[in-house]
Rosetta silent file (secondary structure, phi, psi, omega in degrees, C-alpha in Angstrom):
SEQUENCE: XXXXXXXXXXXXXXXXXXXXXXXXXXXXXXXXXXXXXXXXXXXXXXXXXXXXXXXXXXXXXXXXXXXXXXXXXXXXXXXXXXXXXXXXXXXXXXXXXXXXXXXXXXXXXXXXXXXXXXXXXXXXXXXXXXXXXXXXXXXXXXXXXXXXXXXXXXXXXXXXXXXXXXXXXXXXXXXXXXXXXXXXXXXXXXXX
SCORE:     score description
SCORE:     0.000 S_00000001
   1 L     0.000  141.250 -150.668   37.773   42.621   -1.828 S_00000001
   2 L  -109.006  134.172 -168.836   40.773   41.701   -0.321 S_00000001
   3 L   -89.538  157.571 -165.440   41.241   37.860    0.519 S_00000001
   4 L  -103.032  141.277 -179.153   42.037   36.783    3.970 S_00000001
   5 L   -91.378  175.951  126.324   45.370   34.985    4.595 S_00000001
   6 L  -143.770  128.258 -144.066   46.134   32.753    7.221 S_00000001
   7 L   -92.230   92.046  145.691   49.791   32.082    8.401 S_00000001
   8 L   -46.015    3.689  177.699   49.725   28.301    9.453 S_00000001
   9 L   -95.425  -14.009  174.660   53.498   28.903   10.715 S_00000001
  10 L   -76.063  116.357 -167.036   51.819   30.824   13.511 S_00000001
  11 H   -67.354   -3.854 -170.336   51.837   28.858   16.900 S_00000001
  12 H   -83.072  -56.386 -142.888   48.508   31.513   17.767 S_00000001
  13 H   -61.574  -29.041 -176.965   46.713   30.354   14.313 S_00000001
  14 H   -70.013  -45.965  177.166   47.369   26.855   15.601 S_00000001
  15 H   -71.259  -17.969  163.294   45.984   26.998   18.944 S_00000001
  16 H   -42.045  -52.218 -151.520   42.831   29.244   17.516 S_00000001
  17 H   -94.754   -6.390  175.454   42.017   26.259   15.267 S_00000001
  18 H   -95.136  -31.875  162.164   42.446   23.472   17.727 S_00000001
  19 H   -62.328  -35.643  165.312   40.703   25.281   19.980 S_00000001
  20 H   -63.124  -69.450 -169.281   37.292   26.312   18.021 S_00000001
  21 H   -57.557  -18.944  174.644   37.299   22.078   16.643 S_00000001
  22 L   -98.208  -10.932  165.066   37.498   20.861   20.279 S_00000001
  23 L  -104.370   17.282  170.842   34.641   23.470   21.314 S_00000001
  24 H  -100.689   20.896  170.336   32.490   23.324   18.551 S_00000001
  25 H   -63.700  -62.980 -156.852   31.055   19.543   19.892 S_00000001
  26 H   -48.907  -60.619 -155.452   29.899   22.033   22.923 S_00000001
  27 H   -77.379  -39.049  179.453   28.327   24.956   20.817 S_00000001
  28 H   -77.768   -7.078 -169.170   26.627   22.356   18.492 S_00000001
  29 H   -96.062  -25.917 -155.148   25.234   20.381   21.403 S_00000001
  30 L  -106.289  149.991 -159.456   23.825   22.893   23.612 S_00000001
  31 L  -111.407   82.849 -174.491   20.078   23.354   24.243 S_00000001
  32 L   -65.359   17.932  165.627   19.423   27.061   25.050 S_00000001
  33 L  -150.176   51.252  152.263   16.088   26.024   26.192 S_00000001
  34 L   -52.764  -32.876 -155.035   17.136   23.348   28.336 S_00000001
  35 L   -96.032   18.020 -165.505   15.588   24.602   31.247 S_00000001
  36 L   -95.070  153.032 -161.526   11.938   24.446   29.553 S_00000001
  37 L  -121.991  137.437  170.797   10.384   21.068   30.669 S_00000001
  38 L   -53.127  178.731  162.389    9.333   18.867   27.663 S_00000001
  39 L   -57.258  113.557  167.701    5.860   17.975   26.856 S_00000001
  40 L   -23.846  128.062  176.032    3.907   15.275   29.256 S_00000001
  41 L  -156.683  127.686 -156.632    3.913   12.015   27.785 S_00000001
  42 H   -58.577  -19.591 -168.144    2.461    8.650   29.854 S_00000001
  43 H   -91.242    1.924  169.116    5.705    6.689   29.317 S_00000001
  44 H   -85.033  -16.064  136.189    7.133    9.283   31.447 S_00000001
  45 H   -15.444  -43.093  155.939    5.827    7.370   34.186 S_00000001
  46 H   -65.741  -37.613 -141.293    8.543    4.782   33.946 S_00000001
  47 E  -123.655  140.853  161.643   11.267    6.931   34.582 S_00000001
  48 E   -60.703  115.840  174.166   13.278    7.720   38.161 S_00000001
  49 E  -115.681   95.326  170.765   15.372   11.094   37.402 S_00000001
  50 L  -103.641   93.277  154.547   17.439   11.528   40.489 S_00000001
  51 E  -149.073  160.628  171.955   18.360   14.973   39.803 S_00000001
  52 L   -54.189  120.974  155.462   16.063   18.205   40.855 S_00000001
  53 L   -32.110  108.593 -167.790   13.275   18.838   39.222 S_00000001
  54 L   101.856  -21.789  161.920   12.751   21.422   36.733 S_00000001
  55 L   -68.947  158.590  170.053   16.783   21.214   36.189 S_00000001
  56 H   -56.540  -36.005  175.496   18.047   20.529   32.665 S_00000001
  57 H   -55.122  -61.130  162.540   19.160   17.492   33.663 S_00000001
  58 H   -41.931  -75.986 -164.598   15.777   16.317   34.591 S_00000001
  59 H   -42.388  -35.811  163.709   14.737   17.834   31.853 S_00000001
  60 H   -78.232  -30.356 -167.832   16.885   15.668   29.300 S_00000001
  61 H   -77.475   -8.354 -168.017   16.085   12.533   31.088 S_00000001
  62 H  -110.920  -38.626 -176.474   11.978   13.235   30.118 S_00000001
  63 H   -68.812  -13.392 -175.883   12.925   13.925   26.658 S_00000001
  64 L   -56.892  128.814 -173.737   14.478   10.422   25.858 S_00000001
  65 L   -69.469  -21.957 -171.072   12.683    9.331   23.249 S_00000001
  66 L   -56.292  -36.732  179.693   14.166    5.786   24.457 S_00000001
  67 L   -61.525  135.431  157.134   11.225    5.461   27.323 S_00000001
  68 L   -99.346  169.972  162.015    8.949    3.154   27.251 S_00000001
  69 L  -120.819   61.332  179.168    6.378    1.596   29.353 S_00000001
  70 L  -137.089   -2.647 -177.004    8.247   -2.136   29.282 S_00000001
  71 L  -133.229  161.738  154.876   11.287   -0.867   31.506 S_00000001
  72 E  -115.200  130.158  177.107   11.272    1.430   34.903 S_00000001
  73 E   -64.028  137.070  161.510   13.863    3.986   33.918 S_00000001
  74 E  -134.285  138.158  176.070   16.098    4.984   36.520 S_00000001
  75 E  -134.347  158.296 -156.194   18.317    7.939   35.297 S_00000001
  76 L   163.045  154.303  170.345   21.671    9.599   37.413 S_00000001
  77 E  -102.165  140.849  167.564   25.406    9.475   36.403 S_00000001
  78 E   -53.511  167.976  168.942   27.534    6.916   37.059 S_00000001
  79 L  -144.796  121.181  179.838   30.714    7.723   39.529 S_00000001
  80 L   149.208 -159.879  165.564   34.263    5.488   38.914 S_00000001
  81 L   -71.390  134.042 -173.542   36.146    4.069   36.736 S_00000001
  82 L   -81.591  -39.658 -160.390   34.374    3.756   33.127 S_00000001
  83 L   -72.561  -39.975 -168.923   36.967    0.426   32.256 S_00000001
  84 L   -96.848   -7.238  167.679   35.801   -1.187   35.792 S_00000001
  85 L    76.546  159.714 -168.667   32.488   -0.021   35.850 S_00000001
  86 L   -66.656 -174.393 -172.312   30.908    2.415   38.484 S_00000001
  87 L  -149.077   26.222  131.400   30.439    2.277   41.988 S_00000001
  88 L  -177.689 -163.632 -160.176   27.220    4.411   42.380 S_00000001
  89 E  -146.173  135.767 -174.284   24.705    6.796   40.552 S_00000001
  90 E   -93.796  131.612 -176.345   24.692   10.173   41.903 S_00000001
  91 E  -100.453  146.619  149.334   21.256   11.275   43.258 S_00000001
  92 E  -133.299   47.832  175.831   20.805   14.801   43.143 S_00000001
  93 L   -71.801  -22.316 -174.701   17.236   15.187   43.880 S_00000001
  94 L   -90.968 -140.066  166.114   18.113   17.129   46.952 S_00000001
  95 L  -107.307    4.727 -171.257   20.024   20.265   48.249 S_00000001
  96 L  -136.410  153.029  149.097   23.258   17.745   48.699 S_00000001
  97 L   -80.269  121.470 -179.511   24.873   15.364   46.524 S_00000001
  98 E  -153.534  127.237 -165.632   25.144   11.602   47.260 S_00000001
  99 E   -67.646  147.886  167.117   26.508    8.483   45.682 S_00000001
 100 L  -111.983  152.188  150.661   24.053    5.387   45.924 S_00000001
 101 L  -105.268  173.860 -169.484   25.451    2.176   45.845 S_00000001
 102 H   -67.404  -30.614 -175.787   23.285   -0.766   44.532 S_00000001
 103 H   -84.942  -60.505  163.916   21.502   -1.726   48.114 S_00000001
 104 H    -3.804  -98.952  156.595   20.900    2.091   48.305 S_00000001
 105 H   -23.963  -61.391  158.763   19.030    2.194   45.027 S_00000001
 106 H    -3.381  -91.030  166.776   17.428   -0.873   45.293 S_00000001
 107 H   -37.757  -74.322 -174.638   15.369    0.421   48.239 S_00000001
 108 H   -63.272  -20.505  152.328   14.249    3.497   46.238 S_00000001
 109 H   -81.791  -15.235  172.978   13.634    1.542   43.555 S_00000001
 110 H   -92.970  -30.998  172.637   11.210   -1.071   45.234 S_00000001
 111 H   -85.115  -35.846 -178.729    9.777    2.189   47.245 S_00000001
 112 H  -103.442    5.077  167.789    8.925    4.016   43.987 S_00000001
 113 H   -79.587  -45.426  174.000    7.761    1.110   41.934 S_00000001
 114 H   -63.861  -60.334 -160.655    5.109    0.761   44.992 S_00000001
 115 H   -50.830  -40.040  176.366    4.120    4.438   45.007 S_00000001
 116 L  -101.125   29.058  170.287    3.151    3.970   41.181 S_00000001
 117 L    77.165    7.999 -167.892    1.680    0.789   41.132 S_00000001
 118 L   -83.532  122.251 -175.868    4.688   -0.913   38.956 S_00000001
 119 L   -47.247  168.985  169.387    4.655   -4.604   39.696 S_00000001
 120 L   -77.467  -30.391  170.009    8.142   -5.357   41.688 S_00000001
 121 L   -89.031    6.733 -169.477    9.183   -7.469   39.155 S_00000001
 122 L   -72.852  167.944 -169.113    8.960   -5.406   36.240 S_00000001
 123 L   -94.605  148.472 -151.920   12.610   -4.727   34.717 S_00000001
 124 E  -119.453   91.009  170.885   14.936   -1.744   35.488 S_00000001
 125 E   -89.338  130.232 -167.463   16.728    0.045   32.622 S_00000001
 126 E   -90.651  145.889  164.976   19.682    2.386   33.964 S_00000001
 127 E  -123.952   70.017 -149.428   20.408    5.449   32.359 S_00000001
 128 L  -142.403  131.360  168.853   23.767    5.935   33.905 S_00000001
 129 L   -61.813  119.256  135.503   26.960    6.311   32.068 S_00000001
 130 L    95.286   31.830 -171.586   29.371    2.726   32.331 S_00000001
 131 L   -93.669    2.998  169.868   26.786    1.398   34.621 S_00000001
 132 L  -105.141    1.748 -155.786   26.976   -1.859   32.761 S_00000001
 133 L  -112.316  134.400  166.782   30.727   -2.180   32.315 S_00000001
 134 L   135.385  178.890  166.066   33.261   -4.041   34.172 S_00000001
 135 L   -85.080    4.713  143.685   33.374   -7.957   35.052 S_00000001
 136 L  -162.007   81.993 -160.483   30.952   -7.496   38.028 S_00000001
 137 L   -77.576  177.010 -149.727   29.431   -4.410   37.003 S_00000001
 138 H   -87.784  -46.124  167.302   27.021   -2.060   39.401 S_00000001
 139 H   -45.458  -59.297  158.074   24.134   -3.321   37.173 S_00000001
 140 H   -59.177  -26.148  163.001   24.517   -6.966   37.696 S_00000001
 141 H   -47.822  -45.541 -145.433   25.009   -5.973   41.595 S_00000001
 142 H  -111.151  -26.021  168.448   21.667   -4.575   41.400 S_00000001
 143 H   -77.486  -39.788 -155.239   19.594   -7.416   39.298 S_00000001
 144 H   -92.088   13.531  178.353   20.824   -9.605   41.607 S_00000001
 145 H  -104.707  -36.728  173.048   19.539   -7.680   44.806 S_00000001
 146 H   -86.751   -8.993  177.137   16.244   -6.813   43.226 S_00000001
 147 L    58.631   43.520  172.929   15.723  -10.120   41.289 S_00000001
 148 L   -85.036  135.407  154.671   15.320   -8.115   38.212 S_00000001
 149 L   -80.860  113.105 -153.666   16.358   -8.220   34.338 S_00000001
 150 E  -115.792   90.401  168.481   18.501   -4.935   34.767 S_00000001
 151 E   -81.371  140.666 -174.416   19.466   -3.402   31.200 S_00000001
 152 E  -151.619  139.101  158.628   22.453   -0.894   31.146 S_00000001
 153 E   -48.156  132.990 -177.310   25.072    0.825   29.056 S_00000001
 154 L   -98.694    5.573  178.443   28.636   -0.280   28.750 S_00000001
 155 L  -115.186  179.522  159.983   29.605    3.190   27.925 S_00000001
 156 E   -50.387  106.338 -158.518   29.142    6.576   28.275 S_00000001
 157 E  -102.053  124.844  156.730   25.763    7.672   27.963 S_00000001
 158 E  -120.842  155.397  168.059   24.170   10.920   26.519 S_00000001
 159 E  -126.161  112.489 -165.833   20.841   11.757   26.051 S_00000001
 160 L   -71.439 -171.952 -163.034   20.879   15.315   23.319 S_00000001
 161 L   -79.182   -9.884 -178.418   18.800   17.841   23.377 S_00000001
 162 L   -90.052    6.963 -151.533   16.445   16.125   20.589 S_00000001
 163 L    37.448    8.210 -171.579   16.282   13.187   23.409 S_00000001
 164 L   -54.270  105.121 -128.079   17.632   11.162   21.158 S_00000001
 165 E  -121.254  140.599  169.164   19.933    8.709   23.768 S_00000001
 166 E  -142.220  151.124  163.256   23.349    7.022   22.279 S_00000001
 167 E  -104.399 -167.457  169.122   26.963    5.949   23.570 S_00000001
 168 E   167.109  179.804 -155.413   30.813    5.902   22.898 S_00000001
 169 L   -59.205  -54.097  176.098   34.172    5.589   24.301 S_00000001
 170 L  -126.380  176.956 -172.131   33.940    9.084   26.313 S_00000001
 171 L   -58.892  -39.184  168.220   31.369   11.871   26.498 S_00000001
 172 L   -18.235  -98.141 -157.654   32.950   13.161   22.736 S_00000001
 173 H   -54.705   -9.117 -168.126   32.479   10.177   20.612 S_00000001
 174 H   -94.584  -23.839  168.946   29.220    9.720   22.194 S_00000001
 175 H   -79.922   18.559  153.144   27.506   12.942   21.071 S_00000001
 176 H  -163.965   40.805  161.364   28.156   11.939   17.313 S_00000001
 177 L  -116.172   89.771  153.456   27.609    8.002   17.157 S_00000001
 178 L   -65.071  137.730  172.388   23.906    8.674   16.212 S_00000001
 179 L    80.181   15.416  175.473   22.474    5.168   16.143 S_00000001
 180 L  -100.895  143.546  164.292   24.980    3.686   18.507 S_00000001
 181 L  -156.915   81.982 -144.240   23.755    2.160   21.293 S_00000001
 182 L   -92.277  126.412 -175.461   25.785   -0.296   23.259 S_00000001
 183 E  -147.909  139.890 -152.584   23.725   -1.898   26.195 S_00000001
 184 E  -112.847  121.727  158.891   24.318   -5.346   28.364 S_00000001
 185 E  -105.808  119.972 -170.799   21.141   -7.152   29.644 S_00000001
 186 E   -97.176  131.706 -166.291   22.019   -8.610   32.975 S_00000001
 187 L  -122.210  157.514 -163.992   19.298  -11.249   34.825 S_00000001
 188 L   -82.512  113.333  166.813   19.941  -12.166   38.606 S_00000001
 189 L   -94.486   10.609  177.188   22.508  -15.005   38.628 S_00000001
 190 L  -133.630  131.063 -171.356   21.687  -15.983   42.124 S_00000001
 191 L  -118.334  129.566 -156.646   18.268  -17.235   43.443 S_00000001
 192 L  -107.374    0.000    0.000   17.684  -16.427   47.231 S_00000001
C-alpha cells in the first residue's frame, strides 16, 4: 500500500486544510432532523419563540433544556452591534420579518403572559444573542418598561441540537464553550 503524501508547499493543500477546519464547526453542529419538533414537555409553556412554527428554529428554542417554569422565555435574535448591545429581536412568526424594539415586545409580552395565565410579574428570560450587553442594554430597556427581573446573555447565544444552550465571543466560540454561560440579571431601576 502506497502511503499518501501531502506537499505543504502547495498554496491548494493550504487552502483545502483551512478550509475543511473552518467548516467542520458547521458539519459537526448540524441537526439533520431539525425540522422534527421535539417531544412536549410542560415547561414549554414558558417559552415565546418568535419564529414560525414547525421551523428549526422554533424547533431549537423547545429543545433548550435551559426552560423552566420560574422564567417566561422569550426567544428571537438579537439585531446590532454585539459590543453595544442590540436594538431589537427579530420576530419571525409571520410571512415578513420585523425588528421589535423593547415597547414593541413588551406589549406581546404582557398580551401572551395574559393568554396563559402567567402572573404579569413573573420574570422574563431572553434568549436573544447580546441582548444583555452594552451600558444600557435592550434588556434593561425592557425590565424597566415591564417592571420585571429581565435575565439575558451578554453574548452570543446558541442553543445545539442536543438543546443544550451556551455563549462566547461570536457564533464559533460559542458552539464549543460547553458549560459557558454568561448571563446579566437586570431589575427595573426606575419605579413609575
Amino acid at each position: 500500500m502506497e502511503k499518501v503524501r501531502v506537499n505543504l508547499r502547495c498554496p491548494l493543500t493550504w487552502i483545502a486544510l483551512v478550509t475543511f477546519f473552518l467548516f467542520l464547526p458547521l458539519f459537526l453542529t448540524t441537526n439533520y432532523c431539525q425540522f422534527v419538533a421535539p417531544p412536549s414537555r410542560p415547561e414549554q409553556n414558558y417559552l415565546y419563540a418568535l419564529s414560525a412554527k414547525g421551523s428549526a428554529e422554533h424547533n431549537q428554542f423547545l429543545r433548550a433544556v435551559i426552560l423552566s417554569p420560574y422564567y417566561f422565555y422569550v426567544g428571537g435574535h438579537g439585531i446590532g452591534n454585539p459590543s453595544d448591545g442590540i436594538i431589537g429581536i427579530m420576530d419571525k412568526r409571520g410571512n415578513t420579518e420585523n425588528v421589535l424594539g423593547e415597547e414593541a415586545l413588551a406589549k406581546l409580552i404582557t398580551a401572551e403572559k395574559k393568554n396563559r395565565g402567567i402572573p404579569e410579574d413573573f420574570p422574563v428570560f431572553l434568549l436573544s444573542c447580546n441582548s444583555g450587553a452594552g451600558s444600557h442594554s435592550y434588556a434593561q430597556r425592557l425590565s424597566d418598561i415591564l417592571k420585571v427581573e429581565v435575565v439575558a446573555p451578554t453574548e452570543w447565544l446558541v442553543i445545539d441540537h442536543y438543546g443544550y444552550v451556551r455563549t462566547g465571543h461570536n457564533k464559533l466560540t460559542a458552539y464549543f464553550s460547553y458549560g459557558r454561560l454568561s448571563l446579566k440579571r437586570f431589575i427595573p431601576k426606575h419605579n413609575y
